[in-house]
PyMOL Python script that loads the backbone (N, CA, C, O; Angstrom):
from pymol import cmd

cmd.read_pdbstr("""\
ATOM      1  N   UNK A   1     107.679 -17.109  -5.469  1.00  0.00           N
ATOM      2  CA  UNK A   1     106.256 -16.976  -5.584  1.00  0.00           C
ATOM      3  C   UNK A   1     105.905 -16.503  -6.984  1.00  0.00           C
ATOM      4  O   UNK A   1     105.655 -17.494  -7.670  1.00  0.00           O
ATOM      5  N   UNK A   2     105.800 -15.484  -7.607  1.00  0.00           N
ATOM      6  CA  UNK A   2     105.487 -14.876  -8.514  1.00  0.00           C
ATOM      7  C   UNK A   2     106.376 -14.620  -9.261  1.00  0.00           C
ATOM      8  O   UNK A   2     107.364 -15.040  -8.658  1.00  0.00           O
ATOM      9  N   UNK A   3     106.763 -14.139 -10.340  1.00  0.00           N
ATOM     10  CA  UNK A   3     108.086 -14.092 -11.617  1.00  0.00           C
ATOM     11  C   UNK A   3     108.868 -12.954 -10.880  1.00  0.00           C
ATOM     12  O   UNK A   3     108.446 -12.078 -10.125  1.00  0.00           O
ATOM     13  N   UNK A   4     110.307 -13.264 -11.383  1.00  0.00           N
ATOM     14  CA  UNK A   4     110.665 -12.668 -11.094  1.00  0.00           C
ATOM     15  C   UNK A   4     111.156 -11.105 -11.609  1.00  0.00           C
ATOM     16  O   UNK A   4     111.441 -10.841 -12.777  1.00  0.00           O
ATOM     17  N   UNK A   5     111.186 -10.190 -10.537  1.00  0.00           N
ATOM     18  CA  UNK A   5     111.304  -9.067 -11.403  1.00  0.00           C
ATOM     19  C   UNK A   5     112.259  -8.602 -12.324  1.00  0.00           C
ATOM     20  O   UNK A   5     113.427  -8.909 -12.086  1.00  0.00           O
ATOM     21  N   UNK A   6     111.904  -7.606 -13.803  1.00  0.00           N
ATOM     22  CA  UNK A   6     113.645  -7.537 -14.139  1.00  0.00           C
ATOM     23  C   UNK A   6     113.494  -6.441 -14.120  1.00  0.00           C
ATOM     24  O   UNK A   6     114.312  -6.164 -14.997  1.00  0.00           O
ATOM     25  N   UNK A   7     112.920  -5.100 -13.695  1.00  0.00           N
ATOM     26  CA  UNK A   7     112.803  -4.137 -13.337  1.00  0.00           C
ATOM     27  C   UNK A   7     113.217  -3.668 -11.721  1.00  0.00           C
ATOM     28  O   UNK A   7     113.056  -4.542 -10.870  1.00  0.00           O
ATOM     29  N   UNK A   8     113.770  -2.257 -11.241  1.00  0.00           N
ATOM     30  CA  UNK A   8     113.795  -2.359 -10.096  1.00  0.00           C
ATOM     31  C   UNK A   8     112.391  -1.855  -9.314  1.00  0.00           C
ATOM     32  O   UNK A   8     111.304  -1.685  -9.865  1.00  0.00           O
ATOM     33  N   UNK A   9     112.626  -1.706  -8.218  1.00  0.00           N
ATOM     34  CA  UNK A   9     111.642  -1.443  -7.668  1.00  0.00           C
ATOM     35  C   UNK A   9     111.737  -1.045  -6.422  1.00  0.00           C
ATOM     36  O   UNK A   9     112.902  -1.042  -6.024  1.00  0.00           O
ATOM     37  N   UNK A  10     110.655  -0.580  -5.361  1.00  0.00           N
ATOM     38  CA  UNK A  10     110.540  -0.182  -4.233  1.00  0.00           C
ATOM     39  C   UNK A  10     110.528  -1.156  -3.296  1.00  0.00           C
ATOM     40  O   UNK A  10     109.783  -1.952  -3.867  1.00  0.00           O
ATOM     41  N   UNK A  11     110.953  -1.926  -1.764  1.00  0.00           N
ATOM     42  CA  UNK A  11     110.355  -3.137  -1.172  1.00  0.00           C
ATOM     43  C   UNK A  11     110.211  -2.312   0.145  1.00  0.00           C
ATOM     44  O   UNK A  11     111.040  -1.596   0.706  1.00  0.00           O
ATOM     45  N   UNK A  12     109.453  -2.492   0.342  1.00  0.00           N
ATOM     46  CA  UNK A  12     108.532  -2.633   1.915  1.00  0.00           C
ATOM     47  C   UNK A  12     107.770  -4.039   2.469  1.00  0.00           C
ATOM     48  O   UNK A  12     106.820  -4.661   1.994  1.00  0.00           O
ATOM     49  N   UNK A  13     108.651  -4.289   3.763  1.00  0.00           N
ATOM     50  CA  UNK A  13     108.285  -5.065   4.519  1.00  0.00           C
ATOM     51  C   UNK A  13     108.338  -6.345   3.457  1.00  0.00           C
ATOM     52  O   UNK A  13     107.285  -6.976   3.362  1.00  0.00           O
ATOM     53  N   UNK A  14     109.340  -6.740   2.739  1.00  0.00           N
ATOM     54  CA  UNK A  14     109.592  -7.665   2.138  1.00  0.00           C
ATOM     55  C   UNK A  14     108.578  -7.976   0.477  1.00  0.00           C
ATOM     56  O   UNK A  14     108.524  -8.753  -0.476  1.00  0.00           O
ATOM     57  N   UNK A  15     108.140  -7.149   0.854  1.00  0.00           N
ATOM     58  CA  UNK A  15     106.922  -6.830  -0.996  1.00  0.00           C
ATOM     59  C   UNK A  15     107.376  -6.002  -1.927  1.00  0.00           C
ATOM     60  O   UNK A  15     107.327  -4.854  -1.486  1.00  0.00           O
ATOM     61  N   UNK A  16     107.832  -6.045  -3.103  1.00  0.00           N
ATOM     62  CA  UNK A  16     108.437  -4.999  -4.252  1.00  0.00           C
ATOM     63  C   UNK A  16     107.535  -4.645  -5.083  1.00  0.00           C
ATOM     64  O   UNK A  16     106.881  -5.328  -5.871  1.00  0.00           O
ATOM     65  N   UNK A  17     107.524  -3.187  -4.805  1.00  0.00           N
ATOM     66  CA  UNK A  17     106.381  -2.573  -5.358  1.00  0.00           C
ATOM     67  C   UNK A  17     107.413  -2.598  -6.830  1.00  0.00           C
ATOM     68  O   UNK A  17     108.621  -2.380  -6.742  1.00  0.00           O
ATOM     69  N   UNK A  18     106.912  -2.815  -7.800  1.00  0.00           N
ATOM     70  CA  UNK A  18     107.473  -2.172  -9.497  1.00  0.00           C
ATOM     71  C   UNK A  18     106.959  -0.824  -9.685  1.00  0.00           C
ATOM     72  O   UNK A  18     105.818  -0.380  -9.556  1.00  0.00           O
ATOM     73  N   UNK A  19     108.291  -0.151 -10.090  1.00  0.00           N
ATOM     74  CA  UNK A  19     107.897   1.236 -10.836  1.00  0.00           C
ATOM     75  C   UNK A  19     107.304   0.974 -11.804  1.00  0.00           C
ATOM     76  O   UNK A  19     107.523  -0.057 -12.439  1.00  0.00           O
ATOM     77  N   UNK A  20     106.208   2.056 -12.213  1.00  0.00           N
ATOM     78  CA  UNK A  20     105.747   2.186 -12.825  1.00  0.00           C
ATOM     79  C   UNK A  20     106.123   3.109 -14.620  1.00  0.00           C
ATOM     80  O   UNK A  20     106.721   4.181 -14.523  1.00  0.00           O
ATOM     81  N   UNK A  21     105.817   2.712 -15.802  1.00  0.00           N
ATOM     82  CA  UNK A  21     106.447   2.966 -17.108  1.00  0.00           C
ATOM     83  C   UNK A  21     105.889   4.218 -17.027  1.00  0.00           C
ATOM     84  O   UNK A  21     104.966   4.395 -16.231  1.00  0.00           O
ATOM     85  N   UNK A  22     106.485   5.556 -18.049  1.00  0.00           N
ATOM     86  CA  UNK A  22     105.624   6.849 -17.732  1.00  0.00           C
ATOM     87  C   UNK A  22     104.431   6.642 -18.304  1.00  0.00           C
ATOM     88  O   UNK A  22     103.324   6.739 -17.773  1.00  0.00           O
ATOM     89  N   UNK A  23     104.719   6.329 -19.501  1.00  0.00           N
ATOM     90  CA  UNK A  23     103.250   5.845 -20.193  1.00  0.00           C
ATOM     91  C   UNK A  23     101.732   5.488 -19.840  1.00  0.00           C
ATOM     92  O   UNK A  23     100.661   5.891 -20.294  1.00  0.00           O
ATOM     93  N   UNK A  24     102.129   4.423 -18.687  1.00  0.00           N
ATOM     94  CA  UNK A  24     101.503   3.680 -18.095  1.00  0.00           C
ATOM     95  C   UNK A  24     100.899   4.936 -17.259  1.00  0.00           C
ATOM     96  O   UNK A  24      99.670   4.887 -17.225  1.00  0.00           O
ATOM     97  N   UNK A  25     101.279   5.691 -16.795  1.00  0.00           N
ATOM     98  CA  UNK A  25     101.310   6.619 -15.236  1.00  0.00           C
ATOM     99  C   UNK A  25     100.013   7.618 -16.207  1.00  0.00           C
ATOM    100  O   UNK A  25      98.803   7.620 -15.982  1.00  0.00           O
ATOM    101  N   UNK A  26     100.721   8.362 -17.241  1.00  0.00           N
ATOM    102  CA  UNK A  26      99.883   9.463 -18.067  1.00  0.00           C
ATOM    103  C   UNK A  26      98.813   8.839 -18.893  1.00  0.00           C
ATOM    104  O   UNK A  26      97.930   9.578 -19.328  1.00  0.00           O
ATOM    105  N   UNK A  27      98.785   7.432 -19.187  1.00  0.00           N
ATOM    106  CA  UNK A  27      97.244   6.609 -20.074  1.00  0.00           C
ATOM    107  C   UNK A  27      96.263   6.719 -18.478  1.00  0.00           C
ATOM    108  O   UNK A  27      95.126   7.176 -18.355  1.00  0.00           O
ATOM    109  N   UNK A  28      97.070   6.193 -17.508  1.00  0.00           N
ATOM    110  CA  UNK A  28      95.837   6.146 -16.506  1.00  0.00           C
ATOM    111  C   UNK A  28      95.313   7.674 -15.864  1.00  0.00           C
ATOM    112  O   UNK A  28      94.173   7.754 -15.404  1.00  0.00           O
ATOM    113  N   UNK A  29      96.116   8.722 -15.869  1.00  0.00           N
ATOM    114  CA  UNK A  29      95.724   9.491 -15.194  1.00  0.00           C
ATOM    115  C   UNK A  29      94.809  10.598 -16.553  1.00  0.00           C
ATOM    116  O   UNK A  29      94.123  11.601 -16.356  1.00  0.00           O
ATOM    117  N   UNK A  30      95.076  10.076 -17.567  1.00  0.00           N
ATOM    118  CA  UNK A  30      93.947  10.580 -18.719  1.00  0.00           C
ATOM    119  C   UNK A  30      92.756   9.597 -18.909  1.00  0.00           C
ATOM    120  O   UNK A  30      91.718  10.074 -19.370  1.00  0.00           O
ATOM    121  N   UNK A  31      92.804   8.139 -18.570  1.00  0.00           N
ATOM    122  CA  UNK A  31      91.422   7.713 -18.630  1.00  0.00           C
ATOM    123  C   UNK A  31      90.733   8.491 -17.542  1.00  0.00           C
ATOM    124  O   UNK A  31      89.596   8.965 -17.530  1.00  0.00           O
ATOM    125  N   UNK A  32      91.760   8.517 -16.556  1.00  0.00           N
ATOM    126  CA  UNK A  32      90.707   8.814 -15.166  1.00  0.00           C
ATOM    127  C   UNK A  32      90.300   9.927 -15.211  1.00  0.00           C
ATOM    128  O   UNK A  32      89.205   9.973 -14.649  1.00  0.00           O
ATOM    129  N   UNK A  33      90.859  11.655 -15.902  1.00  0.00           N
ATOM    130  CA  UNK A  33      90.171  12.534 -16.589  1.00  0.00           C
ATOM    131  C   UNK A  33      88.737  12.489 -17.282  1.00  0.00           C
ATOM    132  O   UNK A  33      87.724  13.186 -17.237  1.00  0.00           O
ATOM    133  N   UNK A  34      89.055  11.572 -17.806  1.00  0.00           N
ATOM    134  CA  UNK A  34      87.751  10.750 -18.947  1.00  0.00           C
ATOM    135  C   UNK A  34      86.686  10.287 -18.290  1.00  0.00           C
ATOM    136  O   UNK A  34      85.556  10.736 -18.481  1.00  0.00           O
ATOM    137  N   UNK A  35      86.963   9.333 -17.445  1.00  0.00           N
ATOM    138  CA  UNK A  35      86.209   9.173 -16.752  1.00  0.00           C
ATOM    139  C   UNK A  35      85.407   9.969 -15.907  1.00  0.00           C
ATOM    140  O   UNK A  35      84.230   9.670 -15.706  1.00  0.00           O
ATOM    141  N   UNK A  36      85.965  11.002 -15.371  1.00  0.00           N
ATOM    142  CA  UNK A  36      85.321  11.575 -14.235  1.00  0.00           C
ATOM    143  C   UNK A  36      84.904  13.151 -15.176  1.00  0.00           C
ATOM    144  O   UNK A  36      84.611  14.016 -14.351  1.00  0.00           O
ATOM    145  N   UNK A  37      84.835  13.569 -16.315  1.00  0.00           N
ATOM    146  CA  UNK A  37      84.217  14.036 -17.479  1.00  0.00           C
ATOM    147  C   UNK A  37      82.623  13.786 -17.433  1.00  0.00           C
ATOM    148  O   UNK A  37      81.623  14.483 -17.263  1.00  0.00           O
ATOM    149  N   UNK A  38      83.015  11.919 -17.763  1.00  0.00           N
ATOM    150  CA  UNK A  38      81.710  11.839 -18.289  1.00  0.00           C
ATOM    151  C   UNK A  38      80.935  11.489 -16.813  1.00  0.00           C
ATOM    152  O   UNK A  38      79.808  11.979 -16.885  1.00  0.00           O
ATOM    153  N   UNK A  39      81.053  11.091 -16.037  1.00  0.00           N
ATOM    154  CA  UNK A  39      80.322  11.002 -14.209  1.00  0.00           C
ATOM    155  C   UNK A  39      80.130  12.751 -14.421  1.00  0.00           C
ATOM    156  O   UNK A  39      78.900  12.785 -14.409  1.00  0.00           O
ATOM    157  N   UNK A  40      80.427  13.748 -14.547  1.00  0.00           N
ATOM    158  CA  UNK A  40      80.203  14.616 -14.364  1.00  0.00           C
ATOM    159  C   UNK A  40      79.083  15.444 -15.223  1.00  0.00           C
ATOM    160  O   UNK A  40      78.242  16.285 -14.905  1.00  0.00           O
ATOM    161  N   UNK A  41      79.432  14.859 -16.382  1.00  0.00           N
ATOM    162  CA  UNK A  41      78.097  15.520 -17.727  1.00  0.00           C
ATOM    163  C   UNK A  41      77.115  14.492 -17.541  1.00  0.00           C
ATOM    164  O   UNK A  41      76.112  14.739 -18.210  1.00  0.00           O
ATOM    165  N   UNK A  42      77.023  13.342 -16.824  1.00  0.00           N
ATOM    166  CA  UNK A  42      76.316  12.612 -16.466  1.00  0.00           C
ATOM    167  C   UNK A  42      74.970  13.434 -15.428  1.00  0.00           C
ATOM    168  O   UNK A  42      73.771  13.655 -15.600  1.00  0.00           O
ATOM    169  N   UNK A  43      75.709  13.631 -14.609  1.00  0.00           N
ATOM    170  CA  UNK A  43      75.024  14.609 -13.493  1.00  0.00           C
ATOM    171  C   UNK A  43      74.438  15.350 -13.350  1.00  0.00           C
ATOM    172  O   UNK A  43      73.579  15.645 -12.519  1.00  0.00           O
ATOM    173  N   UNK A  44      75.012  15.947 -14.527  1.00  0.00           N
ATOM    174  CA  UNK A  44      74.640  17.288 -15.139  1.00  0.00           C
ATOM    175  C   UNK A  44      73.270  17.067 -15.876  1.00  0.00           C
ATOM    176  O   UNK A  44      72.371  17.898 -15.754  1.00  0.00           O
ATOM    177  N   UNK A  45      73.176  16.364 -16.353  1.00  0.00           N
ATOM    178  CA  UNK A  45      71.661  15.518 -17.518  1.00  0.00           C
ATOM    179  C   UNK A  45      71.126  14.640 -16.546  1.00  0.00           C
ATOM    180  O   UNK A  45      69.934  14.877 -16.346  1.00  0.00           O
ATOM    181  N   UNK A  46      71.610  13.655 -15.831  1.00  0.00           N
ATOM    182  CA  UNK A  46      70.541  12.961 -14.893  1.00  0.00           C
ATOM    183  C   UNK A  46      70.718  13.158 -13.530  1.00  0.00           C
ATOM    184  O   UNK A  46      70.426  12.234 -12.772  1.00  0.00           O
ATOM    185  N   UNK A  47      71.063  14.002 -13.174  1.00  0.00           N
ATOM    186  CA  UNK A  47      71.507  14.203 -11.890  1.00  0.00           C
ATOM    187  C   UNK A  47      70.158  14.105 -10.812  1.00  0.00           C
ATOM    188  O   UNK A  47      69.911  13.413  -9.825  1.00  0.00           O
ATOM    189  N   UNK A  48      69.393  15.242 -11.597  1.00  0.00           N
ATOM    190  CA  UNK A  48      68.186  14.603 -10.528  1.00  0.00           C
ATOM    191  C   UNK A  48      67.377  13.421 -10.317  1.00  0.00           C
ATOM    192  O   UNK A  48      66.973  13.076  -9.207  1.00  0.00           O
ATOM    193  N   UNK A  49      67.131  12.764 -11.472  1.00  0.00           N
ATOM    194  CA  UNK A  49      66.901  11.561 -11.975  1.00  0.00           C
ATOM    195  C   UNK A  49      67.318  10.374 -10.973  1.00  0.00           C
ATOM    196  O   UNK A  49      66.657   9.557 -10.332  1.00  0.00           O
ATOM    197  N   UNK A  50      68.713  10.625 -11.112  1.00  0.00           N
ATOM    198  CA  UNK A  50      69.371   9.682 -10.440  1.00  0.00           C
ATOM    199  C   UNK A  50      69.261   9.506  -9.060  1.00  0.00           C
ATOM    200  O   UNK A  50      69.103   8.434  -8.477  1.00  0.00           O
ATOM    201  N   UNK A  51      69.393  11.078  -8.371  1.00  0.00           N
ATOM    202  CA  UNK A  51      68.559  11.357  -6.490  1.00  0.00           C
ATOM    203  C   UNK A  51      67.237  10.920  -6.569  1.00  0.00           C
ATOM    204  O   UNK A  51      67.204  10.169  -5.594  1.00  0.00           O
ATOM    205  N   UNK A  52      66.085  10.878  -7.085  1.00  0.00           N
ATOM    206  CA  UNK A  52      65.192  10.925  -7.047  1.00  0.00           C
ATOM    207  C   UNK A  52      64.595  11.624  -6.721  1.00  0.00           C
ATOM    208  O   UNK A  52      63.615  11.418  -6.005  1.00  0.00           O
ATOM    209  N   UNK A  53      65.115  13.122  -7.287  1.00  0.00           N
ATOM    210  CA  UNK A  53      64.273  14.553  -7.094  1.00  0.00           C
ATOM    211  C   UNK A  53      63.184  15.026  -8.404  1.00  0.00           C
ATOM    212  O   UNK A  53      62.475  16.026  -8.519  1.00  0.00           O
ATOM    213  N   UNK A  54      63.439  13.609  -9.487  1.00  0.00           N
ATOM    214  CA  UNK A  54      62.470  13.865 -10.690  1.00  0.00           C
ATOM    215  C   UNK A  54      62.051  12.917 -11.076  1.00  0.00           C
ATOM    216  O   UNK A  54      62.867  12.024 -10.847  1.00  0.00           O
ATOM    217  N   UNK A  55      60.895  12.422 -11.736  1.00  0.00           N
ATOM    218  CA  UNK A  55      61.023  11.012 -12.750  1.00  0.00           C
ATOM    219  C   UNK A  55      61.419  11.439 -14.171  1.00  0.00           C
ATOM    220  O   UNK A  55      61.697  12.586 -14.520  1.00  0.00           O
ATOM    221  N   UNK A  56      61.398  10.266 -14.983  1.00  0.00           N
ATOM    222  CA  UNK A  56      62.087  10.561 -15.903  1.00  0.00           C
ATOM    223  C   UNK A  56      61.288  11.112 -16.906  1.00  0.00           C
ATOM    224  O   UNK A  56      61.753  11.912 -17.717  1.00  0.00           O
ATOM    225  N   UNK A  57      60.142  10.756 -16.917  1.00  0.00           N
ATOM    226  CA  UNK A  57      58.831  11.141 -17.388  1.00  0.00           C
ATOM    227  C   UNK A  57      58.076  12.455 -16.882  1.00  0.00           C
ATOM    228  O   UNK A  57      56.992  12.765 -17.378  1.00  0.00           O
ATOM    229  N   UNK A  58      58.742  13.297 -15.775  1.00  0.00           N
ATOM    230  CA  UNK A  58      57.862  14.407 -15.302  1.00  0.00           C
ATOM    231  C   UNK A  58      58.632  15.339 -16.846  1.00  0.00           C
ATOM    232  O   UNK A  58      59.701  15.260 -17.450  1.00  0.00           O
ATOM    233  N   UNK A  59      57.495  16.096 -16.962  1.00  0.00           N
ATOM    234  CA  UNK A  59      57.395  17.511 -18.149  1.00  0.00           C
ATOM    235  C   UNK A  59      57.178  16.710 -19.207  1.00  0.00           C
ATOM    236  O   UNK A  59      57.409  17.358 -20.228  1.00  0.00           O
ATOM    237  N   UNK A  60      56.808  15.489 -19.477  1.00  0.00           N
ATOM    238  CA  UNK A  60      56.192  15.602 -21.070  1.00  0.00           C
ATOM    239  C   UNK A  60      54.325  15.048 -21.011  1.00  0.00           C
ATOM    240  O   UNK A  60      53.605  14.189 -21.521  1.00  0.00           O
ATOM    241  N   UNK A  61      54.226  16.202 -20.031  1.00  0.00           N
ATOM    242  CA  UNK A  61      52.742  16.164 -20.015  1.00  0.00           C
ATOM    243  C   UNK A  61      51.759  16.390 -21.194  1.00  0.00           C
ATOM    244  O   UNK A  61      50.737  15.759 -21.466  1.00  0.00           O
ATOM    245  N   UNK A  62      52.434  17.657 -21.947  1.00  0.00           N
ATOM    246  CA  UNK A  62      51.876  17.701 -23.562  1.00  0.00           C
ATOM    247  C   UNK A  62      52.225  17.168 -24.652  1.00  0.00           C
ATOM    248  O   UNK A  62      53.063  17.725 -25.361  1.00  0.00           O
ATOM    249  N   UNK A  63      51.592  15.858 -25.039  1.00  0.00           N
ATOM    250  CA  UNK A  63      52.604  14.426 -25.836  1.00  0.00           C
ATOM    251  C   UNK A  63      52.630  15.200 -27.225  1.00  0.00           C
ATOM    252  O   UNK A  63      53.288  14.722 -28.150  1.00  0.00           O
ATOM    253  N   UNK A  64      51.640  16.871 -27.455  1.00  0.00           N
ATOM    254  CA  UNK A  64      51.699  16.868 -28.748  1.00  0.00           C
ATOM    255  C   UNK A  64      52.766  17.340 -29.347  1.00  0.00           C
ATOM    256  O   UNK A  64      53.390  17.013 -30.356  1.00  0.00           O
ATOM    257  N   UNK A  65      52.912  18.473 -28.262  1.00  0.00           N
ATOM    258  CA  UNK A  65      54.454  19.195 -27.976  1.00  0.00           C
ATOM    259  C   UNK A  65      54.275  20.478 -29.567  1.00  0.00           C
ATOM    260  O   UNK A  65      55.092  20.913 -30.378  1.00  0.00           O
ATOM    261  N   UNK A  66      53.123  20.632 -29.409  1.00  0.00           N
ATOM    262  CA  UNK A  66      52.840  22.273 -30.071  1.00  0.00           C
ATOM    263  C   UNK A  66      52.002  21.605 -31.827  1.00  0.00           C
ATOM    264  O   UNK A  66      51.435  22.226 -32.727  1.00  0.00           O
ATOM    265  N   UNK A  67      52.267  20.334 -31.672  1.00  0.00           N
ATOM    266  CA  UNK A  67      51.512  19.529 -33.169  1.00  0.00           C
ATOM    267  C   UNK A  67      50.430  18.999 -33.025  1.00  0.00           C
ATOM    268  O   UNK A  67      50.335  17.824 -33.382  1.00  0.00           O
ATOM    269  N   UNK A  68      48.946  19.862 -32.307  1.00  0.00           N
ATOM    270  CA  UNK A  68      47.322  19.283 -32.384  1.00  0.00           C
ATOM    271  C   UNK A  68      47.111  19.491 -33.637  1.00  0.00           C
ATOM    272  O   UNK A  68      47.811  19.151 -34.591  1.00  0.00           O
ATOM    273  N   UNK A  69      45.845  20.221 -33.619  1.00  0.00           N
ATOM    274  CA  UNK A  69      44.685  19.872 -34.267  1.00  0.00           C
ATOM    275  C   UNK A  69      45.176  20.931 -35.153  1.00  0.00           C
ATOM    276  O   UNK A  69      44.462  21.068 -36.146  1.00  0.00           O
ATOM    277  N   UNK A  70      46.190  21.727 -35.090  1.00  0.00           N
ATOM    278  CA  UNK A  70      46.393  22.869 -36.146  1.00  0.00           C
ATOM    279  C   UNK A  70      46.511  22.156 -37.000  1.00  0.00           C
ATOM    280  O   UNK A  70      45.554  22.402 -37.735  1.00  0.00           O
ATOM    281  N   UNK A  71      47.194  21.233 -37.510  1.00  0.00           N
ATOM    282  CA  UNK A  71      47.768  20.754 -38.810  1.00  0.00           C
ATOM    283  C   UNK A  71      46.790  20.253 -39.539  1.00  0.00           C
ATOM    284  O   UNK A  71      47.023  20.241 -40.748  1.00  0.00           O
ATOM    285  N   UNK A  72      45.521  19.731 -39.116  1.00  0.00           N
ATOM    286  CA  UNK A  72      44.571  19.050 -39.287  1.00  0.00           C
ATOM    287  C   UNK A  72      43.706  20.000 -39.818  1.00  0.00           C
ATOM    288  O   UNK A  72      42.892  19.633 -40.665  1.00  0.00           O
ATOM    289  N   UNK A  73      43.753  21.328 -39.407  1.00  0.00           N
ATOM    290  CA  UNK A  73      43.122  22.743 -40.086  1.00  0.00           C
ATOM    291  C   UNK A  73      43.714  23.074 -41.108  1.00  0.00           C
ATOM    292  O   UNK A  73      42.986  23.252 -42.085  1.00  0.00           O
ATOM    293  N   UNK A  74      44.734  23.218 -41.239  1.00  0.00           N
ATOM    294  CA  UNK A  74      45.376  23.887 -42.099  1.00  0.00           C
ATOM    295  C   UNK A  74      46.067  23.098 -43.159  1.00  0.00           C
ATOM    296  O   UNK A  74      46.860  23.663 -43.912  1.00  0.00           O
ATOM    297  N   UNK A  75      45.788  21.713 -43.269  1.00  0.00           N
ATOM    298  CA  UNK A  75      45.819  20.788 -44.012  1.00  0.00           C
ATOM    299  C   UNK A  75      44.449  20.191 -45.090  1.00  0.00           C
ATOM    300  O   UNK A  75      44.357  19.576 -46.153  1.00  0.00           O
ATOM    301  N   UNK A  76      43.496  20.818 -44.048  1.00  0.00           N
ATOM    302  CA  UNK A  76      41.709  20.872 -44.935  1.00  0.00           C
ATOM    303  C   UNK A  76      41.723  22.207 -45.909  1.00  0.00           C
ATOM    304  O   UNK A  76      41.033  22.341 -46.920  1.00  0.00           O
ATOM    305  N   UNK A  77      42.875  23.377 -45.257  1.00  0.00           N
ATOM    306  CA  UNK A  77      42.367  24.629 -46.089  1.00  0.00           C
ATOM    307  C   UNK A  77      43.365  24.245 -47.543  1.00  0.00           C
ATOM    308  O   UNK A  77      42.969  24.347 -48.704  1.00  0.00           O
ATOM    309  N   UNK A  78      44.382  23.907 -47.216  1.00  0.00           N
ATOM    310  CA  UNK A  78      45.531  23.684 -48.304  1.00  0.00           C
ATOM    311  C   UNK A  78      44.827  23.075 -49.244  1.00  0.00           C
ATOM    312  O   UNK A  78      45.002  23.576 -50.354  1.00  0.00           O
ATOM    313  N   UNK A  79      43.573  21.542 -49.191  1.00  0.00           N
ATOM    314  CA  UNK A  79      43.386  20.393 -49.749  1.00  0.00           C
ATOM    315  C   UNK A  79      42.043  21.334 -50.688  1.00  0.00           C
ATOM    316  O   UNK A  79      41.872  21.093 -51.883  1.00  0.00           O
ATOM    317  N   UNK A  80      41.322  22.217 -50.067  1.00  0.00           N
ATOM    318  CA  UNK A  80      39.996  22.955 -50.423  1.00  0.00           C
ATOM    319  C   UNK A  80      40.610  23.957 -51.550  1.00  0.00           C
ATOM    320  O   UNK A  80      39.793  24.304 -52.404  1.00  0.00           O
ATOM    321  N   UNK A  81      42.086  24.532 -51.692  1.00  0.00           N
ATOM    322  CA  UNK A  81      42.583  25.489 -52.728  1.00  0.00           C
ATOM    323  C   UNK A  81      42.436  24.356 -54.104  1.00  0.00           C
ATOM    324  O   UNK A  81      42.750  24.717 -55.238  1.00  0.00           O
TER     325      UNK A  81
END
""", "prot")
cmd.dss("prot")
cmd.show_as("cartoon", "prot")
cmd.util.cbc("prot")
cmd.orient("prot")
């Protein structure tokens, strides 16, 4: 069926599992670190977002965000010196 192996391996019920290289064993079990890192700082920043316990848009009710009409004052007094 499939190539043949030149490695040994495990067989059950007539299927040969291949061992696995260490390499192979410690790249995957550090992506999967990685992975489950960033699912986690993910969560952490959209977590509610993502339940739908927030929109993404609730709290930026004040678009000026502390920059009205002050600057606009104190930009006439600067221009009047």
């Amino acid at each position: 069926m499939g190539g043949g192996g030149h490695g040994g391996g495990t067989t059950y019920k007539g299927y040969t599992i291949p061992h696995n290289k260490r390499w192979h064993t410690v790249a995957g079990k550090g992506l999967c670190a990685v992975m489950w890192f960033w699912v986690f700082y993910r969560a952490k920043q959209d977590g509610a977002v993502l339940l739908g316990m927030r929109h993404p848009w609730d709290g930026h009710d004040d678009h000026s965000h502390g920059h009205g009409h002050e600057h606009e004052g104190s930009s006439s007094t600067s221009s009047s010196r």
